[in-house]
C-alpha positions as CSV (number, residue, x, y, z in Angstrom):
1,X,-7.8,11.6,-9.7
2,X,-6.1,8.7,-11.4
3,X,-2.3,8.5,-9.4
4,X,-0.2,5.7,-12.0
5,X,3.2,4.8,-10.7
6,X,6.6,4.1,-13.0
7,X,9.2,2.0,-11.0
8,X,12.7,2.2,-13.1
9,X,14.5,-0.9,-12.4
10,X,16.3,-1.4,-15.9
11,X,20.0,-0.3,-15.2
12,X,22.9,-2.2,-16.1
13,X,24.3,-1.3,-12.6
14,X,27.7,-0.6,-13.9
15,X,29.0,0.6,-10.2
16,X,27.3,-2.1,-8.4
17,X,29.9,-5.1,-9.5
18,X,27.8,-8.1,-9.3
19,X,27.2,-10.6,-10.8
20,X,23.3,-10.7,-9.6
21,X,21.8,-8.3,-11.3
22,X,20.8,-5.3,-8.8
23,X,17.0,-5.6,-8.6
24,X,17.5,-9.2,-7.3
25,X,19.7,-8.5,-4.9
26,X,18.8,-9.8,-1.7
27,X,18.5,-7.6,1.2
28,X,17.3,-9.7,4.1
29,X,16.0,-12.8,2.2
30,X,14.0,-11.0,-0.4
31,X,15.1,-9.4,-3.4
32,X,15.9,-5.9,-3.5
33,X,13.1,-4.9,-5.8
34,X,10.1,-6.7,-4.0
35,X,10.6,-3.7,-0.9
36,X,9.4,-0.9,-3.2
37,X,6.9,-2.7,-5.4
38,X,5.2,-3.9,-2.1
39,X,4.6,-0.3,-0.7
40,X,4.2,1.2,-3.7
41,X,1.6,-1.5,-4.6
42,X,-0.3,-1.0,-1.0
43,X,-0.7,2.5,-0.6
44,X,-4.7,3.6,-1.5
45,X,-3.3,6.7,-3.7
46,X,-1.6,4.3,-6.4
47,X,-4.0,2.8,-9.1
48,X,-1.6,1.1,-10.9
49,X,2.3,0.9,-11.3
50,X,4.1,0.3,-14.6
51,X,7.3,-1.3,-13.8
52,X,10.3,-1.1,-16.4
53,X,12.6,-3.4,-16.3
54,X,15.9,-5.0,-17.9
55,X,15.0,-7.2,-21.1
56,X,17.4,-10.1,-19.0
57,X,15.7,-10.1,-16.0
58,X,12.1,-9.4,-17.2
59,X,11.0,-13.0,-16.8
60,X,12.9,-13.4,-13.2
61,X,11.2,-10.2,-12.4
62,X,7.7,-11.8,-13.4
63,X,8.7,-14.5,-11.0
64,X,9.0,-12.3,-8.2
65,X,5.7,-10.7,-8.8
66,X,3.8,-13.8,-9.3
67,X,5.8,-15.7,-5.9
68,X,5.1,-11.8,-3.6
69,X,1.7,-11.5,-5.1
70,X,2.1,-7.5,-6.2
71,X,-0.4,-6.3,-7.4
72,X,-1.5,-3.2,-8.9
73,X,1.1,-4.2,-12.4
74,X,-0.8,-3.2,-15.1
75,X,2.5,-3.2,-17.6
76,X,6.0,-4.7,-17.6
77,X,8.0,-2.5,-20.0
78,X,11.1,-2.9,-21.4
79,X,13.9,0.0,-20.1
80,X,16.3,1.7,-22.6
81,X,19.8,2.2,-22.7
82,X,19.5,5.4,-20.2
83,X,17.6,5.6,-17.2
84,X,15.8,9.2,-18.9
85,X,14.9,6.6,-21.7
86,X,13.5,3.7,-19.7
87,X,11.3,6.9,-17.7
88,X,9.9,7.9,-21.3
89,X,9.6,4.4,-22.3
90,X,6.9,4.2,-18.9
91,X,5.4,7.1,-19.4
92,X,4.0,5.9,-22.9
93,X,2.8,2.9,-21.8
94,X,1.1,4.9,-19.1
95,X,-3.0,4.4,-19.1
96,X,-4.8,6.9,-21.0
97,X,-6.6,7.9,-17.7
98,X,-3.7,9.1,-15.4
99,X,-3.3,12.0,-14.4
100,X,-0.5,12.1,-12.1
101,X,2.6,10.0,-12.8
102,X,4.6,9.1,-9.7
103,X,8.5,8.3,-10.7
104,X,10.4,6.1,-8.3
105,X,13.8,4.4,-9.1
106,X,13.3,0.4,-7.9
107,X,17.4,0.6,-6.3
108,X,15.2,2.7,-3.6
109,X,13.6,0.1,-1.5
110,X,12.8,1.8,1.3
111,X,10.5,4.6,0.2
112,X,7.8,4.6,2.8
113,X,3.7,5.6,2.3
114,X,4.0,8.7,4.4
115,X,6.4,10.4,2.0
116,X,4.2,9.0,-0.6
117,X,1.0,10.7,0.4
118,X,2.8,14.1,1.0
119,X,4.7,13.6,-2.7
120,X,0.5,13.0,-4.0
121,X,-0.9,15.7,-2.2
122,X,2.0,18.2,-3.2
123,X,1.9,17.2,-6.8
124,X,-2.1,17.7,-6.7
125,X,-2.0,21.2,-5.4
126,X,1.2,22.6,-7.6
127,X,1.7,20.1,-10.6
128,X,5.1,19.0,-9.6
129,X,6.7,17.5,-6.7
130,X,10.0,15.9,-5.6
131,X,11.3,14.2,-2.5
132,X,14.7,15.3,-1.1
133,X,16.3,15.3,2.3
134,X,18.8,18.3,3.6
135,X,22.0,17.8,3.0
136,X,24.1,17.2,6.1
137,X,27.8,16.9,4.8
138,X,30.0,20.1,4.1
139,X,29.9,20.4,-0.2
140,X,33.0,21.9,-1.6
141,X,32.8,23.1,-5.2
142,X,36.3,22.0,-7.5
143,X,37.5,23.1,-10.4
144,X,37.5,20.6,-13.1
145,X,35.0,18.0,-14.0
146,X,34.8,14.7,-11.6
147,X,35.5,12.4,-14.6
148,X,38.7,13.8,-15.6
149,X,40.1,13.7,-12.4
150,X,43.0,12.0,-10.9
151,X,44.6,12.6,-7.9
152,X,43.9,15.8,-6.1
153,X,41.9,19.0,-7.2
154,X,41.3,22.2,-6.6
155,X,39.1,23.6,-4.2
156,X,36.8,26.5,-5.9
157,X,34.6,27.3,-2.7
158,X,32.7,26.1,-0.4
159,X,28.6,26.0,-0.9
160,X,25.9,27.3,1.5
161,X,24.3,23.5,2.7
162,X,21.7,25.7,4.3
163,X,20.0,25.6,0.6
164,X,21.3,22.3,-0.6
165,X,19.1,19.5,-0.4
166,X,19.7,15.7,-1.6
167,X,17.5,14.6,-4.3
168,X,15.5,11.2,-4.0
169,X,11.9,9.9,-5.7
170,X,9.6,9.6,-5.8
171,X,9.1,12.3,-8.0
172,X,5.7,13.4,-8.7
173,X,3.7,15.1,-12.3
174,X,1.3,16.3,-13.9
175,X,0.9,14.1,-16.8
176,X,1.0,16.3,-19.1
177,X,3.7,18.3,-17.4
178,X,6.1,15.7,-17.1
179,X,5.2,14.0,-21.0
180,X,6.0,17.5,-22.6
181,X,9.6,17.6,-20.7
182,X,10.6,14.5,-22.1
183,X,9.1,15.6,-25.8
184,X,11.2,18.7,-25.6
185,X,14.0,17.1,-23.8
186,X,16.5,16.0,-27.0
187,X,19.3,14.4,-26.4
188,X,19.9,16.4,-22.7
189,X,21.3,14.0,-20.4
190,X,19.6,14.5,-16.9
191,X,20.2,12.9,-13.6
192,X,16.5,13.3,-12.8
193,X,13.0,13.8,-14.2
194,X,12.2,17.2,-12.3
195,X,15.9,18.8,-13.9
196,X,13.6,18.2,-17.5
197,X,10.8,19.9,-15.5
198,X,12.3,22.7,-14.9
199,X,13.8,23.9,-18.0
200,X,9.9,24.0,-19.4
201,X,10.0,27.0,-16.3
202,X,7.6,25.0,-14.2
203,X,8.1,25.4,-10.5
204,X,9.1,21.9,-8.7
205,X,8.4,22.0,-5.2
206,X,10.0,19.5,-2.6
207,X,8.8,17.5,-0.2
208,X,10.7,16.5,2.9
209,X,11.9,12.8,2.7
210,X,13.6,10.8,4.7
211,X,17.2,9.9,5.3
212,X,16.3,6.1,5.2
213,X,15.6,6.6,1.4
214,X,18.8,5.3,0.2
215,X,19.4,4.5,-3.0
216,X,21.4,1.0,-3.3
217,X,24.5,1.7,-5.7
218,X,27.2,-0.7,-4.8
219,X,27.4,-3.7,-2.6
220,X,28.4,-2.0,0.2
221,X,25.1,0.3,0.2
222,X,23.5,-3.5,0.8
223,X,25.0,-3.7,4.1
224,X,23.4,-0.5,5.1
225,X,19.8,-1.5,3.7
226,X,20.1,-4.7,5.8
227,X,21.3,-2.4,8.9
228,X,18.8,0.0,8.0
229,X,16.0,-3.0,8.0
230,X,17.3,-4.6,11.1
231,X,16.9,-1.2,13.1
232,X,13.1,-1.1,12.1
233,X,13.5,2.4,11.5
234,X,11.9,1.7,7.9
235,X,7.7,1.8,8.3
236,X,7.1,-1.2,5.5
């Protein structure tokens, strides 16, 4: 069982408002990027890990790897101009002896190898697995869509958390599986792979993650990761 891992770091990090660009964001000295790679690099169930990147910070991103010693890259890929494009754009350049593609997005540095092996294991015994964590907030359903509004809206109703769950990756495939999605996916815009799954009618099963799994999207969420770090309560 060949286990090949795509890390998306090629956003133009609209929300984040810096001018660093977000995989080289520092978080405690090192650059946001290096956290992931280095798990993801360590863990005996990856073989390899194709890592798509920014065209502007591909050769800064070559740096890091050299100066952190990564290993495992077998390709630095070039993203496109959504992330559901720079994940297609891995998947080809995938090797031709994979059989499992792991998905993880690079602005989540603190993925950790437990939740790893259980994504594996899970994706092994039913083709398709995702990590998520229950959600804990109360989630009210409005009427109108978020990006036309201003001011105040509408409460519709209020949604049953008990079978809500946050999304993270990694998100594990079936090769196959997951290349057939994005062949059949068009022009749909998703917000993650397993949403391309599941129109095909495969079943996606999830995997308990943890709430450490943040994903960094503006420069406050920085001052969390370094709390987060600082706490230990992320197993590196």
């Amino acid at each position: 069982m060949t286990v090949s891992a795509i890390v998306v770091a090629a956003g133009r990090g609209e929300r984040f408002s810096s001018q660093t660009p977000k995989p080289l964001a520092r978080i405690d000295d090192h650059p946001l990027i290096f956290y992931c790679l280095r798990t993801i690099s360590r863990h005996p169930l990856i073989d390899d890990i194709v890592l798509v990147v920014n065209a502007k910070i591909k050769d800064r991103v070559a740096a890091i790897i050299k100066q952190y010693r990564i290993r495992k890259i077998s390709h630095l890929v070039i993203g496109g101009r959504r992330r559901q494009d720079s994940v297609y754009k891995g998947l080809k350049a995938l090797n031709k002896d994979t059989d499992l593609a792991l998905i993880h997005d690079g602005a989540r540095p603190f993925i950790d190898k437990e939740t790893i092996t259980a994504a594996v294991k899970e994706a092994v015994a039913s083709g398709a697995a995702i990590v998520g964590v229950p959600v804990k907030a109360t989630i009210k359903q409005v009427i109108g869509h978020r990006s036309q509004v201003i001011g105040s809206v509408i409460v519709k109703n209020t949604l049953d958390r008990d079978n809500l769950w946050e999304v993270q990756t990694p998100q594990v495939f079936q090769r196959d599986l997951i290349m057939q999605a994005y062949r059949k996916s068009g022009k749909r815009e998703v917000t993650d792979d397993a949403a391309l799954v599941e129109r095909l009618g495969a079943k996606v099963r999830m995997v308990k993650g943890s709430y450490s799994n943040i994903k960094i999207t503006t420069p406050e969420d920085l001052v969390l990761a370094q709390a987060i770090l600082r706490a230990n309560s992320v197993k590196l």
